[in-house]
C-alpha positions in Angstrom: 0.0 0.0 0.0 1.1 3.4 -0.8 0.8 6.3 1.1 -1.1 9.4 -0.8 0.4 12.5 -0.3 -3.1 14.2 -0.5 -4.6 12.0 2.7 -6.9 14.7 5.0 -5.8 12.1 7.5 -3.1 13.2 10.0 -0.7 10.8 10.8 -2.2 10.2 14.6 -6.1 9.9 12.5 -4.4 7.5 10.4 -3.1 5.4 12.7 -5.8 5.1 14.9 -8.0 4.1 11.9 -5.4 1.2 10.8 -4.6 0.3 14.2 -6.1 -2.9 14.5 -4.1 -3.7 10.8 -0.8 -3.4 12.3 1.1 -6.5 13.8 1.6 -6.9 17.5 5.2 -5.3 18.3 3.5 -2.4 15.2 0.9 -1.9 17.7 3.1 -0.8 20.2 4.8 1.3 18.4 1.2 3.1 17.1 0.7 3.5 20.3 3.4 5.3 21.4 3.3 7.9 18.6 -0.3 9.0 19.0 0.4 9.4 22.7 3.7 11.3 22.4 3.7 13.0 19.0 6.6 15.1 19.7 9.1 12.3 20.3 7.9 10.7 17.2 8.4 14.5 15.4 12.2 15.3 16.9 13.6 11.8 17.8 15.7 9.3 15.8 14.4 6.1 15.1 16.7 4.1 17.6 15.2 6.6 20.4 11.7 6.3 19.6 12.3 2.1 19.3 13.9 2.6 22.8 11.1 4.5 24.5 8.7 1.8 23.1 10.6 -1.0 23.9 11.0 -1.9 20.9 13.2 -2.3 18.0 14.8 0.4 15.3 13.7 -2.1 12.3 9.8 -2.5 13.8 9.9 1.5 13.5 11.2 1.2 10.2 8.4 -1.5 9.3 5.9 0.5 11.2 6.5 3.2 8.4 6.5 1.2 5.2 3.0 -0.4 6.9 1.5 2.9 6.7 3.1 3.6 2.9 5.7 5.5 3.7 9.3 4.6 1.9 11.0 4.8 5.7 11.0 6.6 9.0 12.1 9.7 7.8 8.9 10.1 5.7 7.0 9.2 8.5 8.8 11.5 11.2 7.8 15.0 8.5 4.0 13.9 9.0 4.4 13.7 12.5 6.4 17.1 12.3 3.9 18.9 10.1 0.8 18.1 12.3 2.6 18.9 15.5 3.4 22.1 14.1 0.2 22.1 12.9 -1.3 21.8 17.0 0.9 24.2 17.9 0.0 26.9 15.5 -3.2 26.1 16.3 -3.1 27.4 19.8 -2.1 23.9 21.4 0.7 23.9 23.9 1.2 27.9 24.3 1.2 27.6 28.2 3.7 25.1 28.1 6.1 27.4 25.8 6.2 29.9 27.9 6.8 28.5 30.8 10.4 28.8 32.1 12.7 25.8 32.0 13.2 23.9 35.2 17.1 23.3 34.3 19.7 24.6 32.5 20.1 23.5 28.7 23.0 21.2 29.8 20.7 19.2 32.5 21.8 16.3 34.3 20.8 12.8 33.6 19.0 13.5 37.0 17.6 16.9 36.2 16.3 15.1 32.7 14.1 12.9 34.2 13.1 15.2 36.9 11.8 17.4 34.0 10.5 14.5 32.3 8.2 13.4 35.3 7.2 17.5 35.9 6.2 17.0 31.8 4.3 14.0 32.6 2.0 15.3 35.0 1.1 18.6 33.0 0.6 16.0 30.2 -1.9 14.1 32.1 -3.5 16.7 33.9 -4.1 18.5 30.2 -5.7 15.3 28.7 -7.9 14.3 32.0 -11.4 13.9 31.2 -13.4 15.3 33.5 -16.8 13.3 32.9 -14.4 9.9 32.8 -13.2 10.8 36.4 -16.9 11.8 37.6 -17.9 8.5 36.7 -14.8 6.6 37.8 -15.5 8.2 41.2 -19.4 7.5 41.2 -18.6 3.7 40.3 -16.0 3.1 42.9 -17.9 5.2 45.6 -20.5 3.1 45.3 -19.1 -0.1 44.7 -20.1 -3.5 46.7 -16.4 -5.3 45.8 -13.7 -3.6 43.8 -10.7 -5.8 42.3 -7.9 -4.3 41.0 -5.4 -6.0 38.1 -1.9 -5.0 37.7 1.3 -7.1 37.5 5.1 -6.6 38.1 5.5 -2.8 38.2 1.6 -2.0 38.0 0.7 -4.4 41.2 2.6 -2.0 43.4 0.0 0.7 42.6 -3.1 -1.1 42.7 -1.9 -2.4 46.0 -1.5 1.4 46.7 -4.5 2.4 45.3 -6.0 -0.9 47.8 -4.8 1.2 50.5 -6.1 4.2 50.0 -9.9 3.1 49.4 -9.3 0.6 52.5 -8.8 3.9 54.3 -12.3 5.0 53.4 -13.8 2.1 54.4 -14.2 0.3 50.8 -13.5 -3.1 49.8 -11.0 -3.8 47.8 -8.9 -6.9 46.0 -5.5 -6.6 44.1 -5.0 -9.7 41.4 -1.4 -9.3 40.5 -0.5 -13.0 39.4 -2.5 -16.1 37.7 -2.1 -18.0 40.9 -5.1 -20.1 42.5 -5.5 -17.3 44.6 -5.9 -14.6 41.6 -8.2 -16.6 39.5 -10.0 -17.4 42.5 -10.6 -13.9 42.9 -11.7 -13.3 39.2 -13.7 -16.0 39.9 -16.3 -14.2 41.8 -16.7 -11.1 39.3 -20.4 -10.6 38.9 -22.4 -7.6 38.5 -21.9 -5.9 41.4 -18.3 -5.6 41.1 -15.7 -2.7 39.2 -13.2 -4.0 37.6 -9.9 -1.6 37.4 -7.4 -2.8 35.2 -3.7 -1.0 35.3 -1.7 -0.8 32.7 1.7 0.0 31.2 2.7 0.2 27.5 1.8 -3.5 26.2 -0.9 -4.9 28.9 -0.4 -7.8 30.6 -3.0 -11.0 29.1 -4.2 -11.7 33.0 -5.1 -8.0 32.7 -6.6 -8.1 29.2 -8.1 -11.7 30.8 -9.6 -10.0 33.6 -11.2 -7.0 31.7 -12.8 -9.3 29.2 -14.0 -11.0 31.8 -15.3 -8.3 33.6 -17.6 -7.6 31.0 -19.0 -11.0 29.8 -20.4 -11.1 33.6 -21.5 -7.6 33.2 -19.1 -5.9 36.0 -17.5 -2.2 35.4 -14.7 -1.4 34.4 -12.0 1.1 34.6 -9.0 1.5 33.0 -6.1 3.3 34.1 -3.6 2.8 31.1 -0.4 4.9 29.6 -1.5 4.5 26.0 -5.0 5.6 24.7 -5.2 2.7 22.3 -4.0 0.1 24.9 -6.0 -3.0 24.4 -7.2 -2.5 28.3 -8.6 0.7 27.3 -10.6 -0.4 24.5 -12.0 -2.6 27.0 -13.2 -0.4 29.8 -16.4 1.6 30.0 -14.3 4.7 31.7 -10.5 5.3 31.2 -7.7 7.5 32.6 -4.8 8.4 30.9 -1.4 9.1 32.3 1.7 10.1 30.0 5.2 7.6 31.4 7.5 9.0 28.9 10.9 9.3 30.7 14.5 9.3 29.2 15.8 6.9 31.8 15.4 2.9 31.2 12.0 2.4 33.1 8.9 4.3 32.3 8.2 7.3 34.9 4.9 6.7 37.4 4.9 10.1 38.4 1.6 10.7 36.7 0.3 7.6 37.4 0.6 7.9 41.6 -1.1 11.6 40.8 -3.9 9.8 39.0 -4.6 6.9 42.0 -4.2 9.9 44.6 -6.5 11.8 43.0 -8.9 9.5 42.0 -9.3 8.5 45.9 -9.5 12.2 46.9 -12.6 12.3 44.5 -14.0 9.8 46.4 -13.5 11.4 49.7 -14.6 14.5 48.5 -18.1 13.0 47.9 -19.0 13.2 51.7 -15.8 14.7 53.7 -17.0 14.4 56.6 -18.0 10.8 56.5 -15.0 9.6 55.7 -12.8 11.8 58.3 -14.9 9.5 60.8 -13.9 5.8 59.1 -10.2 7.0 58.5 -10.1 8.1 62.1 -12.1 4.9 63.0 -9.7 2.5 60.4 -6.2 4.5 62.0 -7.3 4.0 65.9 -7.6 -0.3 65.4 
């Protein structure tokens, strides 16, 4: 297939319309580009593989897939319609803002800068009516599970916490032990699902979600890529952006998201839930 120079599509409408075209490791790198334009605009091809954990010749293939003749091709659309957003008003605050470091930062003042980044990022993309209803599902909740492995159990466990504070129910599934399944088990109407996840989800997360929904549950997702699969598969999703220059993705914006997601709940009815955190702290 070969790209038309005359497409009304933008590269990120373009992508979004093939997505489901592209191979798996293709996916990821779809994904990454729609979420962090930029990158895709300024970087080389070996840094934008890196950052999606992927490799410099799935980049290249990537391009070719979408009917360009390489990455370079592919890197001017991306260019031209972030220039494009910008011109268009996009972004201005963030221009003028000062820089938090000098030009020749630090490999610590770099991703500093890169987690300050992320949570303007994810604080500019928030929807609000997603978060209303996120709130107004967990609030009212009868059992919660939350799904995250490896790095992403750490914050539903965290996120666990918090709601246990306020006197809500709440169940991590980080692992396809007897346990987990076990767990999953139970899903039934009355439950919300929340699925966490991190560039390429985890299948006992995609597992869970899927399941979540044949048994008619809610669900949440709480995902660093608007076209995760985990997304797709949620009723109400929050976005946070991970870009980070180091060799892990940053969580800044993610812990943000859980904190603020269990102030909304609190926020409901204040001074209930002073009296079960003071009740919860004093056992």
């Amino acid at each position: 297939m070969t790209r038309s120079s005359t497409t009304a599509l933008s590269l990120s409408e373009e992508i979004r319309q093939r997505f489901d075209e592209f191979s798996r490791s293709q996916k990821d790198v779809g994904q990454y580009i729609v979420d962090h334009l930029e990158e895709a605009a300024f970087h080389t091809a070996e840094e934008l593989a890196r950052r999606a954990n992927t490799s410099s010749s799935t980049v290249v293939r990537f391009a070719q897939a979408l009917g360009f003749d390489g990455f370079p091709e592919l890197q001017a659309a991306a260019r031209d319609e972030y220039r494009r957003a910008r011109d268009g008003g996009e972004g201005q605050q963030e221009l003028a803002a000062p820089p938090l470091f000098p030009i020749d930062q630090t490999e610590f003042e770099a991703a500093l800068a890169a987690d300050h980044t992320n949570v303007a990022e994810t604080a500019r993309r928030i929807d609000r009516d997603e978060v209303t209803a996120a709130v107004d599902l967990i609030s009212r909740a009868e059992r919660i599970v939350l799904c995250g492995t490896d790095q992403m159990a750490f914050f539903a466990s965290y996120l666990r916490h918090l709601l246990m504070l306020l006197d809500l129910r709440a169940e991590v599934v980080a692992s396809p032990s007897q346990e987990g399944l076990a767990k999953l088990g139970r899903v039934d109407e009355s439950t919300v699902m929340v699925g966490f996840s991190a560039g390429r989800p985890h299948p006992l997360v995609v597992r869970a979600m899927k399941l979540a929904r044949n048994r008619r549950a809610a669900t949440i997702a709480i995902a660093d890529a608007t076209l995760s699969e985990v997304a797709k598969l949620a009723d109400h999703r929050l976005y946070y952006s991970s870009n980070s220059p180091a060799y892990v993705r940053s969580h800044s914006a993610l812990l943000g998201v859980i904190q603020a997601l269990a102030y909304g709940v609190y926020a409901l009815d204040e001074s209930a839930y002073a009296d079960r955190i003071k009740a919860f702290r004093l056992k």
